[in-house]
KEPA-239363 format. One record per residue: residue in one letter; x, y, z of N, C-alpha, C in turn. Coordinates in steps of 0.02 Angstrom, whole numbers, plus 32768, in hexadecimal, padded with zeros to 4 digits. Each point is the difference from the previous one (the first is absolute). Layout:
% residues N
AXYZXYZXYZ/...
//
This chain:
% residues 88
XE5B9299F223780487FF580008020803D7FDE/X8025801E8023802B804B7FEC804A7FE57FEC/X801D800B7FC8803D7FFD7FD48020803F8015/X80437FED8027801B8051801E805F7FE47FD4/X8004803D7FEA804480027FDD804C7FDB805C/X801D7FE27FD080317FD2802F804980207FCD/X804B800C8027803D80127FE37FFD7FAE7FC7/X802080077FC280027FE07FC880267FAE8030/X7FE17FBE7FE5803A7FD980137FE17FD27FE0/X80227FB3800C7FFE7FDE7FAC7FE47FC98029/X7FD07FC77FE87FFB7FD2800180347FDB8007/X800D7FC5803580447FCE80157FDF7FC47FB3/X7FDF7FF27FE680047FDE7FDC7FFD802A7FA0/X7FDF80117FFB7FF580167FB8802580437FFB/X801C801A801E80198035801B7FE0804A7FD4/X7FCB7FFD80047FCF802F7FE97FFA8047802E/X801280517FFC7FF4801080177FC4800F8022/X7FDA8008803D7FCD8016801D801180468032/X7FD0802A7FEA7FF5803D80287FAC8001801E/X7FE27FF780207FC17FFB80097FED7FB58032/X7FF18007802E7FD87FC680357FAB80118017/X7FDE7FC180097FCE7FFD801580017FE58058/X7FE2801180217FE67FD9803D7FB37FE97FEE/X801A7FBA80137FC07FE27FE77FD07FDF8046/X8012803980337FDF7FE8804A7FD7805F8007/X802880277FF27FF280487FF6801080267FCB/X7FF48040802D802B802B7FAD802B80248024/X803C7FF3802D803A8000800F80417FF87FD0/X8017801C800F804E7FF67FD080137FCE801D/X80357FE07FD680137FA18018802E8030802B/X80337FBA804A8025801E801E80257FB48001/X802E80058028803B7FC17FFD7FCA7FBA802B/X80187FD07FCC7FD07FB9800B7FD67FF07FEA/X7FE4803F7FDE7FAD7FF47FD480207FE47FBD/X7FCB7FCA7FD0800B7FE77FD37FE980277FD1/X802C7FED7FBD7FEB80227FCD7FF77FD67FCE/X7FE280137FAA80097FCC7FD98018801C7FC4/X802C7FE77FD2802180237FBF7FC77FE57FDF/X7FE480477FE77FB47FF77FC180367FEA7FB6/X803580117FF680247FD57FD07FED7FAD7FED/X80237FE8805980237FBD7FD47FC37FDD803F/X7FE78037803A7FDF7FED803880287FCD8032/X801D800D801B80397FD3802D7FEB80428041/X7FF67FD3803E8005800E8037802780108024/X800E803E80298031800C80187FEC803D8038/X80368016802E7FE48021803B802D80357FF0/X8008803C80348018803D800B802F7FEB8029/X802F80237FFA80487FE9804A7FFD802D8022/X8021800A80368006802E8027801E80427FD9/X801F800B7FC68019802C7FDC7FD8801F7FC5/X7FC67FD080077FCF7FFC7FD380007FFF7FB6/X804B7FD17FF080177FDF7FD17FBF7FBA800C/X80037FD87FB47FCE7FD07FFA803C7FBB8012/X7FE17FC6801480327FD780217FB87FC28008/X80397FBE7FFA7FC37FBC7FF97FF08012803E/X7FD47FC47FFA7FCC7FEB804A80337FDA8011/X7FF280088051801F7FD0801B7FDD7FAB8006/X80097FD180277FC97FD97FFD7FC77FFB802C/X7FFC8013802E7FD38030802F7FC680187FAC/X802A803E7FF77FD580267FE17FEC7FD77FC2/X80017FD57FF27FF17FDE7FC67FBE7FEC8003/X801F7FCE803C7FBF7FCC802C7FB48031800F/X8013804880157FCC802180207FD080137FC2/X803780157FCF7FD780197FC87FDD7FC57FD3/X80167FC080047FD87FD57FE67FB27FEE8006/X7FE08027803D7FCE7FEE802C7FE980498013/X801F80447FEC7FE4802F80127FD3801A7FBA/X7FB2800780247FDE801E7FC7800A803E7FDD/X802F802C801A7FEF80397FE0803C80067FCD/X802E7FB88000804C80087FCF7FCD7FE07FC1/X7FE77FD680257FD67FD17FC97FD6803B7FD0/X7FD1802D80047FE780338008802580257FD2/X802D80138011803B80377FCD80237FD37FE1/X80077FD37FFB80117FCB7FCC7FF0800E7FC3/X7FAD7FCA80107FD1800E7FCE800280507FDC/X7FF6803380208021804C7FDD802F80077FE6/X804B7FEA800480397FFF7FEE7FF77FF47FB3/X7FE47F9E80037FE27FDE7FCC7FFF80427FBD/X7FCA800580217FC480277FD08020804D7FD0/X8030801C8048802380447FE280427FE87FE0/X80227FB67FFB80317FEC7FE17FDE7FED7FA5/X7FC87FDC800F7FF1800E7FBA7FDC80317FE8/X7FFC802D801F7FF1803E7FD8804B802A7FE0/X80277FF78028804680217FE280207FDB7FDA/X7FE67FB17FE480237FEF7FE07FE280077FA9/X7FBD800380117FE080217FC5800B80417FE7/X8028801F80338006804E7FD7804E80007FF3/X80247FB27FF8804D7FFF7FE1800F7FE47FD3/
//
């Protein structure tokens, strides 16, 4: 999994800045529709067509409930959220 620098934008819930995305299918840069996860507060959320962060729709909710590889970077999210909260 390759971490490629993304323009600065904030989490819709914790409003945490993030600069940095994973693809967790490749090591592609995310593009509009791919999900992301705030390693903050970890809340799910996708790319828009502007590639501003924006909820799931319910479509995308449903899909990601049952897709292994969100499940997958979840569990990662998890893991790199409490590591940053130990170093605050």
């Amino acid at each position: 999994m390759t971490t490629h620098p993304i323009p600065e934008i904030k989490c819709t819930v914790c409003e945490s800045v993030l600069n940095h995305a994973s693809d967790g299918k490749t090591d592609s840069s995310p593009g509009p529709g791919d999900f992301t996860f705030c390693l903050y507060c970890k809340h799910l959320m996708a790319f828009g067509e502007d590639m501003r962060l924006r909820e799931l729709t319910e479509q995308e909710r449903a899909e990601a409930e049952i897709d292994p590889v969100v499940a997958e970077v979840r569990e990662y999210a998890d893991y790199i959220s409490k590591m940053i909260k130990k170093r605050h």
